[in-house]
C-alpha positions in Angstrom: 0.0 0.0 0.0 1.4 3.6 -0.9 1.7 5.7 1.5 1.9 9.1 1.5 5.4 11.4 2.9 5.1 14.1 6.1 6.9 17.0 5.5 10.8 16.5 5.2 12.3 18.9 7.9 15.9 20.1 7.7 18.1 23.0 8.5 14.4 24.1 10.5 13.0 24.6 7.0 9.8 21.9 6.3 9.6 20.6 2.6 6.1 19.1 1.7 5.5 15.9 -0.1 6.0 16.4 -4.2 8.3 19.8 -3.7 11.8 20.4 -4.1 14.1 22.8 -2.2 17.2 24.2 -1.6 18.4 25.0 1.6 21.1 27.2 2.5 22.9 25.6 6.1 25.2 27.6 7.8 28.9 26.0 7.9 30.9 28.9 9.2 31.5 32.7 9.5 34.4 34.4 7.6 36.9 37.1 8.9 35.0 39.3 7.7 31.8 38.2 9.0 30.1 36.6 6.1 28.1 33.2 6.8 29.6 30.5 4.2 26.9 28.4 3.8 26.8 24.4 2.6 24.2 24.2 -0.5 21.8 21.4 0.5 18.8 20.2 -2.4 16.4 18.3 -1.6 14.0 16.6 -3.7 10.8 14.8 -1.2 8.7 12.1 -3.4 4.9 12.1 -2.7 5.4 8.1 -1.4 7.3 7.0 1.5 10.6 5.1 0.7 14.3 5.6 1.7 16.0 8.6 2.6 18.8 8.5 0.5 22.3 11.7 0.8 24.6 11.9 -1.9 27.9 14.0 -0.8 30.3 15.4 -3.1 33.3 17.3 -2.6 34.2 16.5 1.0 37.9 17.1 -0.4 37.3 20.2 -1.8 39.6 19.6 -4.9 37.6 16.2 -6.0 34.8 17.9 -8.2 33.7 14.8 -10.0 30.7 14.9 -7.8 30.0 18.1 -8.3 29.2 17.5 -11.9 27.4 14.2 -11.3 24.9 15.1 -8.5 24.2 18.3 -10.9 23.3 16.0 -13.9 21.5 14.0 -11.2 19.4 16.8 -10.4 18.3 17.7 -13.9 16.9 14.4 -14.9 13.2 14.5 -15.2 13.1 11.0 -14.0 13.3 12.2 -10.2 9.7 13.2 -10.8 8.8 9.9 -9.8 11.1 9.6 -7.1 9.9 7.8 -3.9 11.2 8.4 -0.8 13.8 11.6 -0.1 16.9 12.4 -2.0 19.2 14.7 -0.4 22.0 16.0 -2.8 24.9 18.0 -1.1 27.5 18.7 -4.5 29.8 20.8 -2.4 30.4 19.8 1.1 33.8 21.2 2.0 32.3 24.6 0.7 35.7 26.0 1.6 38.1 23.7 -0.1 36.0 23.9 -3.1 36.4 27.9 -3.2 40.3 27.8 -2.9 41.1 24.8 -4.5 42.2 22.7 -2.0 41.6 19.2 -0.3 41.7 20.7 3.0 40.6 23.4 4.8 41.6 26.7 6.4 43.0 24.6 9.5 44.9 22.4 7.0 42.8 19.6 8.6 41.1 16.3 6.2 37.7 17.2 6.6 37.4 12.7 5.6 39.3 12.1 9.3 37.6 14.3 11.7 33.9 12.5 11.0 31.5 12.4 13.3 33.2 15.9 14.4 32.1 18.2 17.4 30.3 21.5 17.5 33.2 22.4 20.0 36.3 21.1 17.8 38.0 23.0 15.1 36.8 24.1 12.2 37.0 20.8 10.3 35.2 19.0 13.2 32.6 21.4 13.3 31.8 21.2 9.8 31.8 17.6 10.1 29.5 17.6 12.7 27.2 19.9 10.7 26.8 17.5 8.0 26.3 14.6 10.4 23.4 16.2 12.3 21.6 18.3 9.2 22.1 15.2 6.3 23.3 11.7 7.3 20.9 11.3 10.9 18.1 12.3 8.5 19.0 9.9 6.0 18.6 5.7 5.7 21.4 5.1 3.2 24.1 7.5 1.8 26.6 7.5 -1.5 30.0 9.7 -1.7 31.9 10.8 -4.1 35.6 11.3 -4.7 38.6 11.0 -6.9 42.2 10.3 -6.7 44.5 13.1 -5.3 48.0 14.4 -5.6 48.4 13.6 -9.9 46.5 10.0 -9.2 43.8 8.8 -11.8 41.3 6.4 -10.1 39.6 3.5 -12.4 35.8 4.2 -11.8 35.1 2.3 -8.1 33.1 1.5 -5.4 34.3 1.1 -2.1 32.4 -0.8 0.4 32.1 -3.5 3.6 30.9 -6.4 1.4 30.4 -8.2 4.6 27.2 -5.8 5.1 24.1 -7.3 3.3 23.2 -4.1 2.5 26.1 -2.4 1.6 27.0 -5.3 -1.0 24.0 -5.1 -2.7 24.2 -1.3 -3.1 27.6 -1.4 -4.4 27.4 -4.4 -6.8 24.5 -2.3 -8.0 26.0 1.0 -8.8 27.9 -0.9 -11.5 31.5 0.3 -11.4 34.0 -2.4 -13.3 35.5 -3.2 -9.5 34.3 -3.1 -6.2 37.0 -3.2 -3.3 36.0 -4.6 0.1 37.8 -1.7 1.7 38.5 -1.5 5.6 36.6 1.3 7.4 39.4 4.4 8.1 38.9 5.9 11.9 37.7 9.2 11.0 35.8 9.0 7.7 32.7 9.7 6.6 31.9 6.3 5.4 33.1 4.9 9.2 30.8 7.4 11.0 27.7 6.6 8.6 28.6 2.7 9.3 28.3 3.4 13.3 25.2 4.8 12.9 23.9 1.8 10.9 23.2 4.0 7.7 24.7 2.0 4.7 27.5 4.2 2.7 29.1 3.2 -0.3 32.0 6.0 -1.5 32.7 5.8 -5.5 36.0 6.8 -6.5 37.1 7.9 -10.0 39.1 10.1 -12.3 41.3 12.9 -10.5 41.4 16.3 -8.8 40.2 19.7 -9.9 39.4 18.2 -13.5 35.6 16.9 -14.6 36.7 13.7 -16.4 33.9 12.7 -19.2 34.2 8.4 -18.5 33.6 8.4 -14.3 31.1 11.4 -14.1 28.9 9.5 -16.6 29.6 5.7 -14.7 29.2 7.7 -11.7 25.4 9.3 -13.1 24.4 6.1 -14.3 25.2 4.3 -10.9 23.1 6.3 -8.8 20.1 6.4 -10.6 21.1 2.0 -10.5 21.2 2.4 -6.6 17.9 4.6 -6.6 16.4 1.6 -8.5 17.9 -0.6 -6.5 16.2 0.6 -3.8 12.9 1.0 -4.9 13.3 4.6 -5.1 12.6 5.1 -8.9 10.9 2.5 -11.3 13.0 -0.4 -12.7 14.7 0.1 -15.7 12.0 -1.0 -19.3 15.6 -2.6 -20.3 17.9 -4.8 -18.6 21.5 -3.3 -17.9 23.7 -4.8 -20.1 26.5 -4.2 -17.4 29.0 -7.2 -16.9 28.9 -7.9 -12.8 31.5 -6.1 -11.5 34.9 -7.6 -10.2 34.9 -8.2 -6.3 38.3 -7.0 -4.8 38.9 -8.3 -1.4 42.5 -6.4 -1.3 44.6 -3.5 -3.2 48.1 -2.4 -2.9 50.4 0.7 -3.9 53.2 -0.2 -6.0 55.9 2.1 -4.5 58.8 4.0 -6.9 62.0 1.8 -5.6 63.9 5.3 -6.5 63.7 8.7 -7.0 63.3 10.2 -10.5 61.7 10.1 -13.8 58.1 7.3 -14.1 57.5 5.8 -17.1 54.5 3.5 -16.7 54.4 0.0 -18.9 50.8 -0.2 -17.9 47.1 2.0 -18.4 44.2 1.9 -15.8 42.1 -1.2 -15.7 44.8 -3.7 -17.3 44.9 -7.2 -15.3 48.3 -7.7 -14.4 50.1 -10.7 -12.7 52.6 -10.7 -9.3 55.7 -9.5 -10.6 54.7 -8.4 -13.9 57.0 -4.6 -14.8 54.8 -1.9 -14.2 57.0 0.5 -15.2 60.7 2.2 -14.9 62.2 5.5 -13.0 65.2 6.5 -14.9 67.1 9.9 -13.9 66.7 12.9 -16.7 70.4 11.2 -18.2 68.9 8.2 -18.7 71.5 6.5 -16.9 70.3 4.3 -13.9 66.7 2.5 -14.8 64.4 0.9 -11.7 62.0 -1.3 -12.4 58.8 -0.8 -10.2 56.9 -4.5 -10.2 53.3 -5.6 -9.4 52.9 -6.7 -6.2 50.1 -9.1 -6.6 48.0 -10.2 -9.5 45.5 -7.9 -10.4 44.3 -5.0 -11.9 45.4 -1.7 -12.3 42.3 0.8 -10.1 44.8 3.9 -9.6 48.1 5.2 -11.1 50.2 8.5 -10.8 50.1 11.1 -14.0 52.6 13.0 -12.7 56.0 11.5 -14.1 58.4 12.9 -10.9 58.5 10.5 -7.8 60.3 10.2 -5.1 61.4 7.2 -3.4 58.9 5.7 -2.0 56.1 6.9 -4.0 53.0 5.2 -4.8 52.7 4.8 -8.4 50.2 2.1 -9.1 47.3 1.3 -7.2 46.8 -3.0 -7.6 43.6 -4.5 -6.8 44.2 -8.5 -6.2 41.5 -10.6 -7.8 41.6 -14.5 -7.7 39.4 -15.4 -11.1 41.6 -14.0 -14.0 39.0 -14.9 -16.5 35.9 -13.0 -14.7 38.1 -9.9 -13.6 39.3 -9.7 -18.0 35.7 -10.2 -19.3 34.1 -6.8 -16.7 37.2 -5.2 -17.9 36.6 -5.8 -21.5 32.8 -5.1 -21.3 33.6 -2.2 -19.4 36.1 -0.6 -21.8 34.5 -1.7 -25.1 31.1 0.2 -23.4 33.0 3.6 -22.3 36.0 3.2 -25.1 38.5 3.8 -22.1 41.1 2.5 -23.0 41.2 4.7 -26.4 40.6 7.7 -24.1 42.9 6.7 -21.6 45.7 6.9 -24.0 44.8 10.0 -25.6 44.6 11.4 -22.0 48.2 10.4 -21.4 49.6 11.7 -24.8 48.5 14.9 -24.2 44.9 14.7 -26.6 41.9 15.2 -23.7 
């Protein structure tokens, strides 16, 4: 039986069943006294269902979610939406102004969750966003993207040993899902302690909109939304391969400082051992070879060609089933072209 929503309360402003608002919460004041405020929409279906936040942005430099909960939000398809959506594109309002990961206390906003309206500035935003968004919601999905010069391979990362969780994340529909452990701190450990299922997609890299994971990254919510019985099931069936489950990734760390040459592209299946790549100095007169340290595939890997010793360079999912992990691969790159696009990325093209 369908039943009909109350009014959707947040930030003290009441939404009615059928509307959609944006609310303006306050996150902080300025040195000059201005309010910076964290941009909240909310879009409240006529018919009960889940409560569901999406989150971009919590490192203010990782826009990818920006630009996928704002296609998100123009799809007339959310006129049917059950339930509550609750999109926040820009949660680390003031890394997102400057540019930055952080914020003005140089603090990760991603390791000060739940937070404390009496801690520093990160901790009280974090606490802001707890209270106003994830206690009002039943289910949440954040966004990110590599940092520092890394490119992530479209992601989800999940607990797979939560019913819940697994069945959100297989849906999204990413090539690879990585059982990742919970980080003390996080917004996806706080949400977990709570009981409110969380799955964070990862993909593409800082302060660029990258065409391939903003559009795997659209498609998987509206996946989860259906999922969850948000929006009506799909008149076709998704032609998606199942994605590969991870159960462990590795850096492959520069064994020298120098110049990275990579032998390798994002989402190639590799084996233990296999040469991912070189660091030569600019004379070309010592070479290092930097080698996989598992069998796998490739979910992460550094653009910039400088390293340090020590540097991670190539982010190694291990898989157990060769044969399953190359035919999502395949299905996934013959369906986005990456691989094409990936190597007119790295010669200079996109």
């Amino acid at each position: 039986m369908r039943r009909e929503q109350s009014p959707f309360c947040i930030a003290g402003e009441e939404i009615p069943p059928g509307h959609r608002r944006t609310v303006n919460i306050a996150a902080a004041k300025m040195y000059n006294r201005n309010e910076l405020y964290m941009d909240v929409h909310v879009i409240h279906g006529r018919i009960q269902g889940p409560t569901v936040f999406l989150s971009g942005a919590v490192h203010g430099d990782e826009i990818n979610g920006v630009e996928i909960i704002r296609r998100l939000l123009k799809m007339k398809l959310l006129n049917s939406l059950r339930g509550t959506l609750i999109a926040v594109p820009v949660v680390n309002t003031f890394g997102f102004v400057n540019r930055t990961r952080y914020l003005p206390d140089r603090r990760d906003l991603n390791r000060f969750f739940p937070g404390s309206p009496k801690g520093s500035l990160t901790g009280q935003l974090a606490a802001i966003f707890m209270e106003e968004v994830v206690d009002r919601s039943t289910h949440g999905i954040d966004f990110h993207t590599g940092a520092n010069f890394r490119y992530n391979l479209p992601q989800i990362r999940a607990v797979i040993s939560d019913p819940v969780i697994k069945d959100m994340a297989m849906a999204f529909g990413t090539p690879v899902v990585l059982d990742a452990e919970l980080r003390d701190g996080s917004l996806r450990k706080a949400a977990y302690e709570k009981n409110i299922p969380l799955i964070l997609f990862e993909g593409g890299q800082s302060m660029q909109f990258d065409p391939i994971p903003i559009r795997v990254g659209t498609r998987g919510v509206v996946s989860v939304l259906r999922q969850l019985g948000m929006l009506p099931k799909a008149k076709q069936k998704n032609k998606c391969t199942q994605p590969i489950l991870a159960r462990n990734s590795t850096w492959a760390r520069a064994s020298a400082s120098g110049i990275f040459l990579p032998h390798v592209q994002l989402g190639e299946i590799v084996t233990k051992k296999q040469i991912l790549g070189l660091v030569t100095d600019p004379l070309g007169e010592s070479e290092h070879k930097i080698t996989s340290p598992s069998s796998g595939v490739i979910i992460g890997k550094l653009q910039s060609p400088l390293v340090h010793k020590g540097d991670a360079v190539c982010h190694v999912a291990g898989i157990s089933d060769m044969d399953i992990a190359e035919t999502a691969i395949d299905s996934f790159q013959s369906e986005f072209e990456f691989e094409s696009k990936m190597q007119q990325y790295e010669e200079g093209y996109l």
